[in-house]
N, C-alpha and C positions, 0 to 999 in steps of 0.2 A: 667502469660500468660493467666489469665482469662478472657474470654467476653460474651459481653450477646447479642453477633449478634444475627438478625433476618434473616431469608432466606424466597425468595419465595417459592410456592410451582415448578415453574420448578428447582429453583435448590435443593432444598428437591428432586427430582425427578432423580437429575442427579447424587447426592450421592449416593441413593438408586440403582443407575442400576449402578456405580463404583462399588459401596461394593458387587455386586450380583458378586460371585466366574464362573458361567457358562458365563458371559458378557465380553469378550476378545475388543471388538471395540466398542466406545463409541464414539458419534460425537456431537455435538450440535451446531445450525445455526443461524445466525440474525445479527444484525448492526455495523458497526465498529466504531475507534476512533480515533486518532491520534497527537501528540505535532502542537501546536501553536506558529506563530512565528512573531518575531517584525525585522524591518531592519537592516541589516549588521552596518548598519552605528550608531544604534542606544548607545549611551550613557548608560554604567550598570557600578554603584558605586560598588567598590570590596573596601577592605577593606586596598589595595594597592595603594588606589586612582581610577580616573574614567578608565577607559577602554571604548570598543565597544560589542555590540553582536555580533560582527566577532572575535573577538580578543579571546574573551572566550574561555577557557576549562577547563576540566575535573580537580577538588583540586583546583578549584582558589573559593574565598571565597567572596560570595555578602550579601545584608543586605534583611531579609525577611520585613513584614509589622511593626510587631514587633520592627526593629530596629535592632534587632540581626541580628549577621554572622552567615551564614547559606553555607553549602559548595556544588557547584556543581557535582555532582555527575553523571551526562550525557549530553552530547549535541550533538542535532540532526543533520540529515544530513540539506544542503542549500534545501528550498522549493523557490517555485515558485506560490503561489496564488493571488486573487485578493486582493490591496490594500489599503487602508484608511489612508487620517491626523486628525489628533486628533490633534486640536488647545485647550491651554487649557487656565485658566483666567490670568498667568503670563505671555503670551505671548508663551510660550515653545509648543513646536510639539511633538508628536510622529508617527514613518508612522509604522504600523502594517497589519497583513494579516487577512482576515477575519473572522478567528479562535481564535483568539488570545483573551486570556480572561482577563479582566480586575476584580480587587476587586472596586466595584463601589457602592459609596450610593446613592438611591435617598431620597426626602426633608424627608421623615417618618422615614428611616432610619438615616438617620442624627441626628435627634431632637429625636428619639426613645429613650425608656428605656433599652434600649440593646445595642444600638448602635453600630447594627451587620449590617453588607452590605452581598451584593451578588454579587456573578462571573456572570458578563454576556461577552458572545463575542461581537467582533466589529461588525462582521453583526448586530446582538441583536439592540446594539446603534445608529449603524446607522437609519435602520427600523425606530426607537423612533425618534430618530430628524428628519429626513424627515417626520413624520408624525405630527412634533410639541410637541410632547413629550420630554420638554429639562430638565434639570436641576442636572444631573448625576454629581458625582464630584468623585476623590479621594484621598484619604490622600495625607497632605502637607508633606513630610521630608524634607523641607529643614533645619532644624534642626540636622538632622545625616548630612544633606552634606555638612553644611556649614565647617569646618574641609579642606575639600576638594576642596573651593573656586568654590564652586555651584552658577553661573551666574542666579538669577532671581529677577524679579520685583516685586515677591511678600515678603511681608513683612517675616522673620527669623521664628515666630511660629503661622503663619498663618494655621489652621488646616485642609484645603482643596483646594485644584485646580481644579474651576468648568471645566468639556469642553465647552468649549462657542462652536464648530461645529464640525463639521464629515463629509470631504468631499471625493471620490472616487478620485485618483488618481493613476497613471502607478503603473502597478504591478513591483516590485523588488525584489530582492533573499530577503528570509527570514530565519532566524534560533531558536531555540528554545532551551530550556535550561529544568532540571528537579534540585529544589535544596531540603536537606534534611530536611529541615525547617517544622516542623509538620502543618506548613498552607499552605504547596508548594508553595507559595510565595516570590516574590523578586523584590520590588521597586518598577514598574508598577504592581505588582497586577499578575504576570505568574501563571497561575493552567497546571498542564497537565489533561487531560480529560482521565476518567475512561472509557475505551473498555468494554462494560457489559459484553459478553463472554469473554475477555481474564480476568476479576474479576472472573469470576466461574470458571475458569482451575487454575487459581493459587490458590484461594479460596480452590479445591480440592486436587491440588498438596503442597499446606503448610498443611492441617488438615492429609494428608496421613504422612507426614515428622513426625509432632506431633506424631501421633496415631502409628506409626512403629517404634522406633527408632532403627537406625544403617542400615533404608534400604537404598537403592538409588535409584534415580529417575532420569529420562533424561526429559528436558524442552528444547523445539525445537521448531523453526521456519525455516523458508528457508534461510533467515541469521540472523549471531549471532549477526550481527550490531541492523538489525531492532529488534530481541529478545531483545537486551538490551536497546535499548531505547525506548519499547515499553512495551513487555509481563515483563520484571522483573524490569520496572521503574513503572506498576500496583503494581506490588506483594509486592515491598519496600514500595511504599506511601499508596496505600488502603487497599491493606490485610492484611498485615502485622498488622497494626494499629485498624482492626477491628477483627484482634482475639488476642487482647493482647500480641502480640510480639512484642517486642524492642530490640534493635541495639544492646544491650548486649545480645539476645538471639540466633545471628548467626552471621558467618563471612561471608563475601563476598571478594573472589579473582577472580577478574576481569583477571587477566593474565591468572590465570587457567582455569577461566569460570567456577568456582563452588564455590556455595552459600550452607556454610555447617552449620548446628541447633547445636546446646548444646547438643543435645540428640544423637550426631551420625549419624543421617540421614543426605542425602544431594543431593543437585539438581547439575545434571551435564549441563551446559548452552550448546546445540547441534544447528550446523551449518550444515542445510541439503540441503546444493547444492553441486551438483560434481563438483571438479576441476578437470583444466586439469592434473594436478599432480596425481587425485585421481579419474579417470570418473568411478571405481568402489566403490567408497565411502568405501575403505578396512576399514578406520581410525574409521568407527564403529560397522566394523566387529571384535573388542577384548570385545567390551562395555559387562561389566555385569551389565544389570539393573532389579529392581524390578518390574518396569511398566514406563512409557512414557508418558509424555505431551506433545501434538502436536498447538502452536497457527497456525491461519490462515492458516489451514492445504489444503484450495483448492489453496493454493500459491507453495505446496507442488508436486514433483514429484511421482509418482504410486512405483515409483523403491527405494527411498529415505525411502518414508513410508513402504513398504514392509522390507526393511534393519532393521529399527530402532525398526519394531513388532519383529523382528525375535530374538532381542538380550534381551528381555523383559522373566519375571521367571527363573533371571538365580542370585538373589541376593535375600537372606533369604526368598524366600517365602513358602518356605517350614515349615522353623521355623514359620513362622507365621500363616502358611495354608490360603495364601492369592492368588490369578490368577492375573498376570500381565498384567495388560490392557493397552490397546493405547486409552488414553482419548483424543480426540480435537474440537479444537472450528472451525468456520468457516463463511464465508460468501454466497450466492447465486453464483454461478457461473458455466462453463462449466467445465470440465474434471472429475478425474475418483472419486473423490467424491461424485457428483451427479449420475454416474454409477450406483456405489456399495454401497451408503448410502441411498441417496435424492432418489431416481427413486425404488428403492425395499421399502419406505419407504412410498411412495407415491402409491405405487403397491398395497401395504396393507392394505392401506384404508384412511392412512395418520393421522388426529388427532394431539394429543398431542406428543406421542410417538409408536412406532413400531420398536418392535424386531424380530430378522430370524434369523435361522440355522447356524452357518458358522464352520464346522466341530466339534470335539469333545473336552473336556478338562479334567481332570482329578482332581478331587474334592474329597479329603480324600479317597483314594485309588480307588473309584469308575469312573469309563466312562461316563462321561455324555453331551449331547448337547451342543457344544461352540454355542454363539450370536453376533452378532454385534446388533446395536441399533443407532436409528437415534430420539434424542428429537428436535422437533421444538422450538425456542425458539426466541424472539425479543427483542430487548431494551425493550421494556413496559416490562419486564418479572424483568426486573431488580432494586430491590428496594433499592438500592443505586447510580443509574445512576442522573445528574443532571440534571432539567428541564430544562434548558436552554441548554445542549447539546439535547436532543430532539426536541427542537423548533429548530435546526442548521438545525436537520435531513429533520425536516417536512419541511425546505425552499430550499432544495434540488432539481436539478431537475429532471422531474417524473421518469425518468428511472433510475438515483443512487438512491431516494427514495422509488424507490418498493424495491429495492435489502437491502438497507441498512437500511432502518429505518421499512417496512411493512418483511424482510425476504423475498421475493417473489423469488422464481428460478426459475419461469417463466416471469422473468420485462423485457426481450426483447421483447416478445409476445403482438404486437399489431397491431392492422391494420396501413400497409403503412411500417413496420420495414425492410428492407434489407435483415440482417441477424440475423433470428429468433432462437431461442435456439434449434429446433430441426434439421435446418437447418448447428449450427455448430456442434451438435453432431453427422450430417451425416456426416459434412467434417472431424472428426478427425479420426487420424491413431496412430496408437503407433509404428509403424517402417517404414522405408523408402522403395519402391519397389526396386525392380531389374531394373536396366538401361534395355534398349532396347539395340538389337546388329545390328552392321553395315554391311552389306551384308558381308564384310571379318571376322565376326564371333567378331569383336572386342565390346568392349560397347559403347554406342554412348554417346558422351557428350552433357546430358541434364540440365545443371543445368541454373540458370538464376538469374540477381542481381536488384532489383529495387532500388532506389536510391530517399530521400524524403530530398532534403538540406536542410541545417536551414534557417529560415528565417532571417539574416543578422546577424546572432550571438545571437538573442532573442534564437533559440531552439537547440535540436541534428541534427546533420544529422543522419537519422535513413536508415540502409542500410535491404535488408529482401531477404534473400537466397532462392530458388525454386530449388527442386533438384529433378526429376523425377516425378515434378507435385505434389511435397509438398512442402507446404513453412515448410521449416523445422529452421530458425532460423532469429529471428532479432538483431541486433546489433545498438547501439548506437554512435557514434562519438561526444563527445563535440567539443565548438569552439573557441578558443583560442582566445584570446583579438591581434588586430594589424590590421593592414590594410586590407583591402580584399582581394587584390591580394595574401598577404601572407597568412591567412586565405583560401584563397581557396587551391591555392597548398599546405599545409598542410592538408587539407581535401583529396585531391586527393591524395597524397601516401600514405595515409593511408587507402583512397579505392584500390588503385593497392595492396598495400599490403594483404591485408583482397582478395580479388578477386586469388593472386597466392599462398596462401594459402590454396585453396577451386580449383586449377586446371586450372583456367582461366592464359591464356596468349595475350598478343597484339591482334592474332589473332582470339580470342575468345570473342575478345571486345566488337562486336556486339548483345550479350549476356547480356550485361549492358545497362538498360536506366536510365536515370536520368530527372527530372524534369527542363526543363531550363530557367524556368522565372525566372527573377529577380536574385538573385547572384548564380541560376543555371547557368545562361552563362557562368557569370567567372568559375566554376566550368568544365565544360564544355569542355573551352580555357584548363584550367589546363590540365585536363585530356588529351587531344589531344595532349600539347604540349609534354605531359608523352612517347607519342607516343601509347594511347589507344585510338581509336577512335569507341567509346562509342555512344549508338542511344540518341536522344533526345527526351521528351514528353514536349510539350509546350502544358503546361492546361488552361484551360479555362470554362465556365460553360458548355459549350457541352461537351468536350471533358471529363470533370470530372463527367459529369451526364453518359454520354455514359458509364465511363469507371466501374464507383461502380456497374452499371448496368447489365453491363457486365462480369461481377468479381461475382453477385450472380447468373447468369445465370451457369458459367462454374463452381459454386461451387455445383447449383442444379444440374448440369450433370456429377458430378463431373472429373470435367479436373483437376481441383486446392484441394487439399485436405489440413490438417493443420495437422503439427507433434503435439501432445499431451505437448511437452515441453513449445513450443511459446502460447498455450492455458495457460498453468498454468503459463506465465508471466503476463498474466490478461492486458496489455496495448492494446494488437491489439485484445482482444473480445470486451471491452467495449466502443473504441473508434468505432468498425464496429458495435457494438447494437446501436450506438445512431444515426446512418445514417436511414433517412426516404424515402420514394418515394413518389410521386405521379403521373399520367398518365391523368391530365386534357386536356393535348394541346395535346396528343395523345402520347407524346415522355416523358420517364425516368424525371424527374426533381430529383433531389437526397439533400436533407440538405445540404446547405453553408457553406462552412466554419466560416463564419463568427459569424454563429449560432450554427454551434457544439461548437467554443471555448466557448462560452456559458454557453454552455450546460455542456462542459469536466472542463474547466476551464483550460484549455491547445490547442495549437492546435495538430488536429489528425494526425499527423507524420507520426504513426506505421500503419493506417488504410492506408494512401496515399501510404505510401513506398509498401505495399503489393500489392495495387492494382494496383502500377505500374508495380511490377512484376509480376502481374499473365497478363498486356498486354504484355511484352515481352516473357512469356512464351507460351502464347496462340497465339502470333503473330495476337493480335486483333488492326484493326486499323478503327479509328473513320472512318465515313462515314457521306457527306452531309457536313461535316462543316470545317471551315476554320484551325483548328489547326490540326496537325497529329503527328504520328511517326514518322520521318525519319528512315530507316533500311541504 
């Protein structure tokens, strides 16, 4: 288990303030990463014969570059990005998502003395051939696949399939795969991308495993899904490997969600969202842990992460005369991170690092100063990150690029932005007010439902609760493949539902708007014919410029505030960061949809649904122009 890693100096920096016994909270900030994925439909050679990338899962057994079987070990949830055909010299296609990293030589590589290629994404390639830059090719197998009555024109050991082009085509579900293959590799060339902070929390959380044996450690995310396809499919493929640990030197039991060392140490895999079963998270109120890893901790609830410090020094630390710290990684964003970490860190002059007070701790029998500590840190900090994932970051656009590739916690701050970072840290609340009461002393029913339908089965219907002038929750609704009409009504009882759950009845319906263009009417019809007769908002460029406009007016005065949960779901901050203004013609003009998808790489749903609800809770109705409310 020996290596001869190098480290930077931020993460030399971020051991050095772990190992400091007085440092209880430990954060560190900057870029993120995520699995790559190729089409449902797409063709992957198992060792069963051919299958699909839909078909795939977890123990079924594909061939890395090598040739060898290599066994899948994770696969991600269905994505939604932009995507490309890869026509390649046999005639054969691939459609992949822009992400998606291929092992690709160009002509040097090829004829090189090494005859070592490189992972580039499909953006990457594309970019090159649109700009004339062709010649990429990669390995032929059809050699392993012929076995298998592998259909091509290219000759049996032919040793490469150039792309002859790369063209953009409709975006489709995509999925992705992680296999155990020491090249991460499988057929097309798959890598999953290295998250440079979630490599330094597991980087820190396997040298503590080592360095303690027999403690335990908690490694958490918001789910245990995304934890495992994400923060300990790093820890297996990069860490693991770059400090000389192999598969003989720990087990992994995915049904228990613990990943246990030779030495006795072991990581407890934690799932830190409340269920309804569980909205006091009791289930990690038994945990004895030695200290805590927290990934993508601004994904994370204030109450979740409070739970999961409080159960930390309560396994050999004594024996070891060690302080259990809550170490986590994270990105820019609103809620209570940037609070309690980012904004006291920033207070202090900012820098590299900055540490403060946060009660006492107890250190070889003496009382002394607990800390918490905010290191800044970016992908550049990270000297094992790919440069071709940072060329992904730097094509970004600018408002995910300040956030994710510059670290900036200020990337919604710019001239013309809507809703600017200080603007949502005025709108957040961490608890719901008190109803108003009705002249008979009762409480008045305030609550309100916005309602943003999918666009014909392309997205969710996304619904967003307002309850005493908070939007306190959004909800998603998928859309089930079938007719529209059936499709709609199945939308619609599952809006009545979700609505008498929450206290609304028929006659409270007026309460509900929904947006009714396009397969809103059928929605619409539905709902009526439910016997809920629901208000309409038929948008329009006025009525959608008026309405965003209006949604940060009542957020400046605050009418409309935002519960702290629906902040830390991170879809409705960054889809309302990336809405603009301008006031040329004298009137609101607000960013197009057409340009935020863009910009999101999705449309903005969760931004629309809100802002429909904060008109039906404000009872704002457009003025001057032809589209309105009906009440």
């Amino acid at each position: 288990m020996e290596s001869d890693l190098t480290i930077s100096e931020v993460q030399s920096l971020a051991f050095q303030f772990f190992e400091d016994p007085q440092v209880v909270g430990l954060v560190f900030g900057g870029g993120a990463g995520g699995g790559k994925g190729l089409a449902l439909d797409t063709k992957i050679l198992t060792t069963n014969g051919w299958t699909t990338m839909g078909e795939l899962k977890e123990g079924d057994y594909v061939f890395d570059k090598d040739g060898l079987p290599s066994k899948v070990v994770l696969v991600s949830d269905i994505h939604h990005r932009p995507c490309y055909k890869l026509t390649f010299s046999d005639d054969s296609y691939l459609i992949a998502d822009d992400e998606h990293r291929w092992l690709t030589f160009n002509s040097e590589e090829r004829f090189g003395y090494l005859h070592r290629g490189t992972v580039r994404n499909t953006q990457f390639l594309f970019n090159q051939y649109k700009s004339g830059n062709t010649g990429y090719a990669v390995p032929a197998l059809q050699k392993l696949a012929s076995p298998f009555t592998y259909m091509s024109s290219v000759r049996l050991y032919e040793d490469w399939r150039y792309i002859i082009s790369i063209e953009k085509v409709e975006s489709v579900p995509t999925k992705c795969i992680m296999v155990d293959s020491p090249s991460r590799t499988y057929l097309a060339g798959e890598t999953l991308t290295v998250t440079h902070n979630t490599f330094l929390l597991g980087l820190i959380a396997a040298i503590a495993c080592k360095k303690y044996p027999g403690t335990r450690w908690g490694l958490a995310r918001k789910e245990l899904k995304s934890l495992k396809q994400t923060t300990l499919a790093t820890l297996i493929s990069k860490v693991h490997p770059s400090l000389g640990i192999t598969e003989n030197d720990y087990k992994l039991n995915l049904l228990d969600s613990t990943l246990e060392y030779v030495n006795g140490s072991s990581l407890l895999l934690l799932d830190l969202t409340a269920k309804p079963s569980d909205p006091e998270m009791e289930s990690l109120g038994s945990l004895e842990l030695t200290g805590a890893f927290i990934d993508e901790v601004g994904e994370v609830s204030k109450k979740a992460y409070d739970i999961l410090a409080s159960r930390v020094n309560r396994w050999m630390n004594k024996e070891y005369g060690i302080t259990g710290t809550v170490c986590s990684s994270c990105n820019p964003g609103p809620g209570f991170v940037r609070q309690e970490f980012y904004d006291k860190y920033h207070q202090l002059g900012g820098g590299r690092v900055q540490k403060w007070q946060n009660g006492y701790v107890w250190v070889n029998g003496e009382r002394l100063p607990a800390y918490n500590a905010y290191i800044r840190s970016t992908v550049l900090d990270n000297p094992f990150v790919d440069e071709n994932y940072v060329e992904s970051l730097r094509r970004l656009p600018p408002l995910e690029k300040r956030r994710l590739l510059d670290g900036n916690w200020d990337y919604a701050d710019e001239d013309g932005v809507l809703f600017s970072t200080a603007l949502i840290d005025k709108m957040t609340v961490y608890e719901i007010p008190e109803p108003e009461k009705t002249r008979s002393g009762e409480n008045k029913f305030s609550k309100f439902i916005g309602v943003d339908p999918s666009d014909a089965g392309k997205d969710d219907t996304v619904l967003t609760l307002v309850e005493n002038g908070v939007i306190v929750e959004q909800v998603e609704i998928p859309s089930p493949k079938g007719k529209d009409d059936v499709i709609s009504l199945y939308i619609a009882n599952k809006i009545v539902a979700y609505a008498q759950r929450h206290g609304f009845t028929p006659a409270l319906a007026k309460n509900i708007t929904i947006e009714g263009n396009g397969v809103g009417a059928a929605l619409r019809d539905s709902l009526r014919s439910l016997g809920w007769r629901i208000n309409v908002y038929t948008a329009g460029a006025s009525t959608r410029n008026d309405g965003y406009y209006q949604f940060m007016i009542d957020a400046e005065e605050g009418k409309i505030k935002l519960l702290n949960t629906v902040i830390e779901q991170g879809h409705l901050i960054r889809q309302l960061s990336a809405h603009k203004y301008d006031m040329d013609t004298g009137k609101p003009k607000v960013t197009n949809k057409k340009e935020l998808r863009r910009t999101l790489g999705r449309s903005p749903d969760h931004a629309d649904s809100a802002m429909i609800a904060n008109m039906a809770a404000n009872k704002f109705k457009p003025k001057n122009i032809s589209a309105f409310i009906r009440w």
